[in-house]
C-alpha positions as MATLAB code, in Angstrom:
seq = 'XXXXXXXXXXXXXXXXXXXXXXXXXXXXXXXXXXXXXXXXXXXXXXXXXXXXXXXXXXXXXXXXXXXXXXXXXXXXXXXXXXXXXXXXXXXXXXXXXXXXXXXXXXXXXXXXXXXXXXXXXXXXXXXXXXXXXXXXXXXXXXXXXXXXXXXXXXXXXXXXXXXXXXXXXXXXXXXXXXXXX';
ca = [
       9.693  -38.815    6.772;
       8.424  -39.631   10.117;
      11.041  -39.467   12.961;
      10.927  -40.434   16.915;
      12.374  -36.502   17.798;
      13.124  -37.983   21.309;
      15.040  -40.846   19.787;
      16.760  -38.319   17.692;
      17.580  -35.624   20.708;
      19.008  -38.504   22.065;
      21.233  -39.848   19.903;
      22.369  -36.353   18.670;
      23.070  -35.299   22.563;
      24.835  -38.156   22.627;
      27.084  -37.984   20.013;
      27.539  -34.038   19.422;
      31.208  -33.726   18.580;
      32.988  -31.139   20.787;
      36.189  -28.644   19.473;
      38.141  -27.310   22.006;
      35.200  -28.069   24.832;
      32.623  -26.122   22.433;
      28.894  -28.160   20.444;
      30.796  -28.411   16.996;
      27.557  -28.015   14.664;
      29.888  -28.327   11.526;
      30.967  -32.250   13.304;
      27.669  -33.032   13.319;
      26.931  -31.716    9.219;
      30.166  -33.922    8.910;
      28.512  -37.565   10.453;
      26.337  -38.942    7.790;
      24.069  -40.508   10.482;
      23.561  -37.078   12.688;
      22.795  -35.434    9.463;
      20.060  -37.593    8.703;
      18.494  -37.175   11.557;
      18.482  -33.050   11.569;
      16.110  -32.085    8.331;
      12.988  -34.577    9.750;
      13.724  -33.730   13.594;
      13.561  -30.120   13.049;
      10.770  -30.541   10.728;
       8.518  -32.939   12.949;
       6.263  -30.593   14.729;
       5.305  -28.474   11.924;
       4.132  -31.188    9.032;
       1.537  -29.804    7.371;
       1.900  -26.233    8.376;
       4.587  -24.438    6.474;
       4.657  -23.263    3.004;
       8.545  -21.517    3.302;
      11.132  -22.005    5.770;
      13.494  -18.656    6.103;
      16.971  -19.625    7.072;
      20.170  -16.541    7.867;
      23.343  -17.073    7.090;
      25.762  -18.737    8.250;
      24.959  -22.519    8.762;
      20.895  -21.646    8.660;
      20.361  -22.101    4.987;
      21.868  -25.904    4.847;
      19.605  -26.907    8.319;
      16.734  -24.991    6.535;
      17.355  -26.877    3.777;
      16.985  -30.110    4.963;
      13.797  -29.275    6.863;
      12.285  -27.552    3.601;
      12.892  -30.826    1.821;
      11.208  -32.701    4.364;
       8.464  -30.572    4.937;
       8.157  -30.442    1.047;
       8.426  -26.783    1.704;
      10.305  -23.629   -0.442;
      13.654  -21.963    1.170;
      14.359  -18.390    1.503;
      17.294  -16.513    2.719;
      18.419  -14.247    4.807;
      21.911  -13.274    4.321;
      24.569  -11.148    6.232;
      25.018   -7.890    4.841;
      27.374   -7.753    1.752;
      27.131  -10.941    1.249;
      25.788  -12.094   -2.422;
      22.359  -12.059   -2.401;
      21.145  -11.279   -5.759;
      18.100   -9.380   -6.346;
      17.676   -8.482   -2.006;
      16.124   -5.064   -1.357;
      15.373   -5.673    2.125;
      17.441   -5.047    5.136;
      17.018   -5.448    8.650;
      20.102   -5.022   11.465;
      19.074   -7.293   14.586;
      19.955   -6.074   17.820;
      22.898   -7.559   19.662;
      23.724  -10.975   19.380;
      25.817  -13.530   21.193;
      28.700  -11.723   20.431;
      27.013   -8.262   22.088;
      27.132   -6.529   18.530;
      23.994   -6.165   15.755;
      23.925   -8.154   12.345;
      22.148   -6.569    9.346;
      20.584   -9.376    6.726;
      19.240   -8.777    3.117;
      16.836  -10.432    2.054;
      14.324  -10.427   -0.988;
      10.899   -9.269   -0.839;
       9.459  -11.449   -3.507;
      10.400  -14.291   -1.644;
       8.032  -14.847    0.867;
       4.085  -14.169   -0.464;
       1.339  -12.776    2.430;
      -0.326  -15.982    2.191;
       3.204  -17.792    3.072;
       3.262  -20.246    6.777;
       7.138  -19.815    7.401;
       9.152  -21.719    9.826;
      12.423  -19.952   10.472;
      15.132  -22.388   10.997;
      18.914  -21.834   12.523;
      21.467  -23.378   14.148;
      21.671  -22.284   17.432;
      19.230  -19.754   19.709;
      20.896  -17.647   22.107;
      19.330  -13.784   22.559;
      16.803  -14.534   20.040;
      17.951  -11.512   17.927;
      18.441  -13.233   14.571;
      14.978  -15.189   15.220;
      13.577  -11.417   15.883;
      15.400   -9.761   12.710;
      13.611  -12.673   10.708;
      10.478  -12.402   12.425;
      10.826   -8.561   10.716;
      11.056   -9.734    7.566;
       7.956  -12.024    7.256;
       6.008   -9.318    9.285;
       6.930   -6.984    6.219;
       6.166   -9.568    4.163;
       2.326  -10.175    5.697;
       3.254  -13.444    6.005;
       2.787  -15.769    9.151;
       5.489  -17.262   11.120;
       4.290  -20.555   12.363;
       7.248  -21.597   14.151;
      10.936  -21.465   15.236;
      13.334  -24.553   15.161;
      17.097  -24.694   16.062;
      19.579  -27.595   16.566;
      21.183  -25.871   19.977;
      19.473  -24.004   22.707;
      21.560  -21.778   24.573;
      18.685  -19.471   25.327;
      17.485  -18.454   28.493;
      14.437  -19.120   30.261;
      12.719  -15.488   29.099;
      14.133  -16.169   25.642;
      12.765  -19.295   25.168;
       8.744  -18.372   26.505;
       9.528  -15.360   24.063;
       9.928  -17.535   21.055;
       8.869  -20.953   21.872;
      11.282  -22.391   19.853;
      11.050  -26.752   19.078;
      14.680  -27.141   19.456;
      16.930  -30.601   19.642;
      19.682  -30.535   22.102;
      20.267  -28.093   24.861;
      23.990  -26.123   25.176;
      24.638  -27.711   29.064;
      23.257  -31.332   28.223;
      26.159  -31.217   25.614;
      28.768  -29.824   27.738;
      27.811  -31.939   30.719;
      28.376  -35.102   28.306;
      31.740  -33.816   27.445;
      32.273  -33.079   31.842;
      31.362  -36.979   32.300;
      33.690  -38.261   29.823;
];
């Protein structure tokens, strides 16, 4: 589905609920219209390009979701350790994120093929250290990463040359809205 991603940014920086001063992503999931606007927004630069889109856990998998459909793409998943993931035999611990401690995912090796084009997909990018964890697991793969797309950027300036990633609304545009209210 073809999308004005400007239009969308800014309609989406517009309207991103805040709880308790903080970018609610689970508000937006909830608001029919945002949601509509997240699977083709995120999916707009890389049409034609990806074959998989790789999505951790927690909210990743239901905004990769909605980009694979749009991008007519498959999904795989990274979840958090001890989590159900049946038939993972990969693991990979990230280094510290947001929070200043690691995350270890499991995924599954037969889902992603050498000749895959994967987008990795998330909800927010912040030290880049999930984006890096899943960058492991399509390097071990021999697949390709085309691409990294997030709903928030919270990243810094080195992050973000790092990973390049096509994200929607930035962390301070939405807290700035909520300091002008």
């Amino acid at each position: 589905m073809a999308i004005d991603v400007e239009e969308a940014r800014r309609q989406l920086t517009a309207r991103f609920p805040l709880v308790n001063d903080h970018p609610d992503v689970a508000g937006v999931l909830r608001r029919p219209e945002l949601l509509a606007l997240l699977g083709p927004a995120l999916a707009a630069p890389f049409r034609g390009r990806v074959s998989v889109v790789m999505a951790p856990e927690a909210r990743g998998p239901i905004l990769g979701a909605l980009v694979a459909v749009d991008l007519g793409a498959g999904l795989a998943l990274a979840r958090k350790q001890d989590h159900n993931h049946p038939g993972s035999d990969r693991r990979v611990t990230s280094s510290p994120t947001w929070r200043g401690t690691p995350v270890s995912f499991e995924a599954r090796s037969f889902d992603l093929e050498p000749d895959d084009r994967v987008l990795i997909v998330d909800d927010w990018i912040t030290t880049g250290s999930t984006v890096d964890a899943m960058r492991h697991f399509v390097a071990e793969a021999g697949a390709n990463v085309v691409g990294v797309a997030a709903l928030v950027n919270k990243a810094d300036e080195a992050t973000r040359r790092r990973l390049l990633p096509h994200t929607l609304v930035d962390f301070d545009d939405l807290i700035r809205n909520e300091d002008m209210s």
